[in-house]
C-alpha positions in Angstrom: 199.5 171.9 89.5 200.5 173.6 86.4 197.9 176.2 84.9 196.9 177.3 82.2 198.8 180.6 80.9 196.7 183.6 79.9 194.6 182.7 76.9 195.4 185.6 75.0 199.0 185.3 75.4 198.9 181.9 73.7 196.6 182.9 71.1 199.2 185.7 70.3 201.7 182.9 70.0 199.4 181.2 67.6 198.7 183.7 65.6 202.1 185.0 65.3 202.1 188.4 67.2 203.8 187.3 70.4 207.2 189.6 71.2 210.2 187.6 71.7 210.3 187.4 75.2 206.2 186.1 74.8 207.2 183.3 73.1 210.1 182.2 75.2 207.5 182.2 78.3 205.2 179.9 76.4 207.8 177.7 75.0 209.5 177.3 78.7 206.1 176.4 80.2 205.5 174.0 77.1 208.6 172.1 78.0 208.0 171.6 81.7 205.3 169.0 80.7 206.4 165.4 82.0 207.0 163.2 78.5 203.8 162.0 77.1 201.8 164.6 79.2 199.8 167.5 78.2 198.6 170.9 79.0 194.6 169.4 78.6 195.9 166.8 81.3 196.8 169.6 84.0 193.4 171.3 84.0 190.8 170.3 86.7 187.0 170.0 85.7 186.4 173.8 86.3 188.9 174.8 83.6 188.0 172.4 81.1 184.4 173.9 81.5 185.8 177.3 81.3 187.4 176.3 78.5 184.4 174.9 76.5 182.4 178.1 77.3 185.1 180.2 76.1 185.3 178.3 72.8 181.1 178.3 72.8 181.0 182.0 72.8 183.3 182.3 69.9 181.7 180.4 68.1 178.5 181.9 68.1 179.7 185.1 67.6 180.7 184.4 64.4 178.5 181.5 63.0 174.6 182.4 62.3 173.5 179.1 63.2 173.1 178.2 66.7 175.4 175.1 68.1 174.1 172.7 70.3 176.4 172.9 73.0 175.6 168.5 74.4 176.9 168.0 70.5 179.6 170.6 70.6 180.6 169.4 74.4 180.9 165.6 73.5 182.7 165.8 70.4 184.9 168.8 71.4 186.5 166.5 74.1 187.1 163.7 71.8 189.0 165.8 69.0 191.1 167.1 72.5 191.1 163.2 73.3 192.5 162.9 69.6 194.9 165.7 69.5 196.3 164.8 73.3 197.7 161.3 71.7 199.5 162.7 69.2 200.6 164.8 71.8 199.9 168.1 71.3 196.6 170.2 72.1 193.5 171.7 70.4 194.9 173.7 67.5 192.8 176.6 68.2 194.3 177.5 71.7 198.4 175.6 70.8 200.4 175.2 68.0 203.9 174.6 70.3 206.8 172.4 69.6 209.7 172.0 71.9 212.0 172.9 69.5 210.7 175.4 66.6 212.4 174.6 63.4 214.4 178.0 62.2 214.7 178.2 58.3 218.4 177.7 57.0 219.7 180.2 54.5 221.9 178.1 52.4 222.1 180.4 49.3 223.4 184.2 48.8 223.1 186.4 45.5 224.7 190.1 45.2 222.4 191.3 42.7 224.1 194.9 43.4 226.6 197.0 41.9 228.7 197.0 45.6 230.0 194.4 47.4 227.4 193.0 49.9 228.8 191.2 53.1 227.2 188.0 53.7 227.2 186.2 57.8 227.4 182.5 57.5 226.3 179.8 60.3 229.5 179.2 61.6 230.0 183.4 62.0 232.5 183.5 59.3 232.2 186.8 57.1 231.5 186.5 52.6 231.7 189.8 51.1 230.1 189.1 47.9 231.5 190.9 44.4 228.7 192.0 42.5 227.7 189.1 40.4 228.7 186.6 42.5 227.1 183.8 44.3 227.9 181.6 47.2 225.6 178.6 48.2 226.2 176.4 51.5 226.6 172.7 51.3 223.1 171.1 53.8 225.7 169.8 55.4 227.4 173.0 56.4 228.5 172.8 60.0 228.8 169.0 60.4 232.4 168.0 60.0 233.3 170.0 57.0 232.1 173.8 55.8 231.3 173.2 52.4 230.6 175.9 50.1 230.5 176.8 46.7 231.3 180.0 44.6 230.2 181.5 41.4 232.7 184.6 40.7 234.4 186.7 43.3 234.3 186.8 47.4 236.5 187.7 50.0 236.4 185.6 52.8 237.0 186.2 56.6 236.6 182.8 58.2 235.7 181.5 61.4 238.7 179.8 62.9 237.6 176.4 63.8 240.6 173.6 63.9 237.6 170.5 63.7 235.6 172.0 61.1 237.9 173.0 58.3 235.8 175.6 56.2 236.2 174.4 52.0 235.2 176.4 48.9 234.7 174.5 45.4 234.6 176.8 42.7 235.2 175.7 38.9 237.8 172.7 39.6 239.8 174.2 42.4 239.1 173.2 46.3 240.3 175.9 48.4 240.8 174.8 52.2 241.8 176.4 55.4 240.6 176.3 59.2 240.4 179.8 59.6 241.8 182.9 57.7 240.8 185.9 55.3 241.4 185.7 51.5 239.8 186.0 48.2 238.8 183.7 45.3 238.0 184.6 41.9 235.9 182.2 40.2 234.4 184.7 37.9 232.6 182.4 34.8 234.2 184.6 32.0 238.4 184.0 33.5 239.9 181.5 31.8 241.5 181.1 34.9 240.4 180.6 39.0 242.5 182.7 41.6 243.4 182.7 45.3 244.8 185.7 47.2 245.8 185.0 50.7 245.5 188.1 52.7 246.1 186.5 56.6 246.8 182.5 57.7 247.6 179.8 55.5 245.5 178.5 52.4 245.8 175.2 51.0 244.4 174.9 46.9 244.1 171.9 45.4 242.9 170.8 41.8 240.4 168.6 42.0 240.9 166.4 39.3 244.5 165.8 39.7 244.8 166.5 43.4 247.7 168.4 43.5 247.9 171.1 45.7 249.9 173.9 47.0 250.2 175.8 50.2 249.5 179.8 50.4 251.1 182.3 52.7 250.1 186.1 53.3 250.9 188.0 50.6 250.4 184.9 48.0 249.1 184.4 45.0 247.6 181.2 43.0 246.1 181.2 39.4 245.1 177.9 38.8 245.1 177.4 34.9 242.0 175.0 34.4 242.7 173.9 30.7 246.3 173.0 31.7 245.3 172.3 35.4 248.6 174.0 36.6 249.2 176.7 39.3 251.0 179.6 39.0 252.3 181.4 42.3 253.6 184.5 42.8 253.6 187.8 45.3 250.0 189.8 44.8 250.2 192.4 42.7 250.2 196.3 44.4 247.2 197.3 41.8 245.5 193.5 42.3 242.1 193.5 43.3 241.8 191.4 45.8 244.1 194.4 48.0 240.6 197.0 48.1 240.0 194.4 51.6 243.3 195.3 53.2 242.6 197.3 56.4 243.9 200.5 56.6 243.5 203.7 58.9 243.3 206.8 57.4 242.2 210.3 59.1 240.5 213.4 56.8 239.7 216.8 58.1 237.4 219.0 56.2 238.9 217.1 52.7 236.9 217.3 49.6 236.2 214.0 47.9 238.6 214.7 45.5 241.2 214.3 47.9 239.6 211.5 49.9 239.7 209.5 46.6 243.3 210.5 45.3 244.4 209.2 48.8 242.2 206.4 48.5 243.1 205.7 44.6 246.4 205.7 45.8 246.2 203.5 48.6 244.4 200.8 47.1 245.4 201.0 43.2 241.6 201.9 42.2 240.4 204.6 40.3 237.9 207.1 40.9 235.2 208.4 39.0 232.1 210.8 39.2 228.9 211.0 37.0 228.1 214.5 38.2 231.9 216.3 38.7 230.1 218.4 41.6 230.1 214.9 43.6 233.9 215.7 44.3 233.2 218.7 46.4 231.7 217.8 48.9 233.8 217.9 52.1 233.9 215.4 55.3 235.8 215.3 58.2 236.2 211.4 59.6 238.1 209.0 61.0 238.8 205.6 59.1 240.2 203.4 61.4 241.3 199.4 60.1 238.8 199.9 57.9 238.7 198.1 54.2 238.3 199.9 51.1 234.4 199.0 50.6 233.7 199.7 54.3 235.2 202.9 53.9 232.9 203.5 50.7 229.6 203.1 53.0 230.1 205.4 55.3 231.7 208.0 52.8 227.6 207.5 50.8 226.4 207.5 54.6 227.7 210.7 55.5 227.5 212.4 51.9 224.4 212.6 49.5 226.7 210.3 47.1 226.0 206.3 46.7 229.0 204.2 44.8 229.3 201.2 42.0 232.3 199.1 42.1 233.3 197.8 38.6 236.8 196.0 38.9 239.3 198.4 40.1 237.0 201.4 39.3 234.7 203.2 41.8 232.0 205.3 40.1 229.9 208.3 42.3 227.4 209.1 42.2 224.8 211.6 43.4 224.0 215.1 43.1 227.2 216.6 44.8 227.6 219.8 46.9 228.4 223.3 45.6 231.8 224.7 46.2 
């Protein structure tokens, strides 16, 4: 015979307060029911009664007026009745499913002046520009990954050869099965880019349906007024190159150097609110590391923060003396 489990373990599951590992136990023992069955059905006569008492007590330490416990008893048992054919349990003691329902988050927003990295269903990686916003088809993981962009995001995607992975952004359909790159949809372009930084991208305009075929390296601005694309290499100062990985080692630098190698390195530039920002010194260890990732541990490890605008990084904090 199944029991009951402890009563104030499944009230903390009710209630919400039950750890993780709590409301695993309670779901497991939920779902050894036989179909059509419930918990009410696997208590003998001794546990129903404790039951009732239990409930009695509760309620008359918190109502003024007395219950009658023949009326309470009688009716009790037919809202369990009740409850048992729709097959579940007296709300007060159960609120279980089989399956709880997790909420979907279909919809990101970098409201920040820093990129903000983004973790999709499917484990494929969006750092958002700021400005930017990326919302998820309610579809997403059936037989396409449909997405769509507002401004700019690099992608790192999830190679899956079943599911190819498709971003729609101002007329241009940007497909691949798994590879990193970035699209710049930004409202204010007159134009809608594609920077391939690994794989193979293929971009297509969707009204005419033409499309092209990206390598590393690659380039495609897609001209929406004349709906034309325009390949070529990517730029050394493009944008797009602040995701490239790169190691890079520092011992007891200042920031000044750290962002001339930097500025160098990724064709940004560097500037400082409060000049004293720049002398701070760090020793570390950047290893296949993008530019941005770089940028958080710098503010991490310094009393500085950062804004990205375009290709220039602005510092800020109060700075260190010399």
């Amino acid at each position: 015979m199944k029991h009951l489990l402890p009563k104030d373990l499944l009230f903390r599951y009710t209630s919400g307060h039950a750890t993780p590992e709590e409301r695993e136990q309670v779901e497991r023992w939920y779902a050894s029911f036989e179909e059509g069955e419930t918990p009410l059905d696997t208590m003998d006569a001794s546990e129903k009664e404790e039951l009732e008492e239990t409930l009695l007590r509760r309620i008359r330490g918190t109502e003024e007026q007395p219950v009658k416990r023949s009326f309470f008893r009688r009716n009790w048992f037919r809202a369990v009745a009740a409850l048992a054919l729709l097959g579940t349990v007296a709300g007060t003691w159960f609120a279980l499913t089989r399956e709880p329902v997790q909420e979907r988050v279909l919809a990101f927003a970098n409201t920040q002046k820093i990129p903000v990295r983004a973790v999709l269903e499917d484990s494929s990686v969006v750092w958002l520009h700021p400005g930017a916003e990326l919302n998820l088809d309610p579809a997403f993981g059936g037989n396409t990954r449909l997405v769509r962009l507002k401004g700019m995001a690099f992608f790192e995607v999830k190679r899956d050869e079943k599911r190819p992975f498709v971003i729609l952004a101002r007329g241009l359909r940007t497909q691949v099965l798994g590879t990193s790159f970035t699209v710049d949809a930004t409202p204010t372009h007159r134009e809608v880019s594609v920077t391939v930084l690994t794989g193979k991208v293929k971009v297509q305009d969707e009204q005419s349906h033409e499309y092209m075929i990206l390598l590393p390296k690659q380039k495609a601005r897609f001209k929406r007024e004349e709906h034309v694309f325009q390949v070529t290499e990517t730029p050394k100062n493009d944008l797009s190159n602040v995701w490239k990985s790169e190691s890079v080692d520092f011992e007891d630098a200042s920031v000044r150097e750290i962002c001339r190698v930097l500025g160098k390195r990724y064709g940004v530039k560097f500037e400082a609110e409060n000049d004293q920002v720049f002398n701070c010194q760090l020793t570390a260890n950047f290893s296949d590391h993008n530019l941005p990732t770089m940028l958080e541990m710098l503010s991490r490890s310094l009393p500085l923060t950062y804004e990205m605008h375009e290709k220039t990084i602005l510092l800020k904090g109060k700075g260190c003396t010399p």
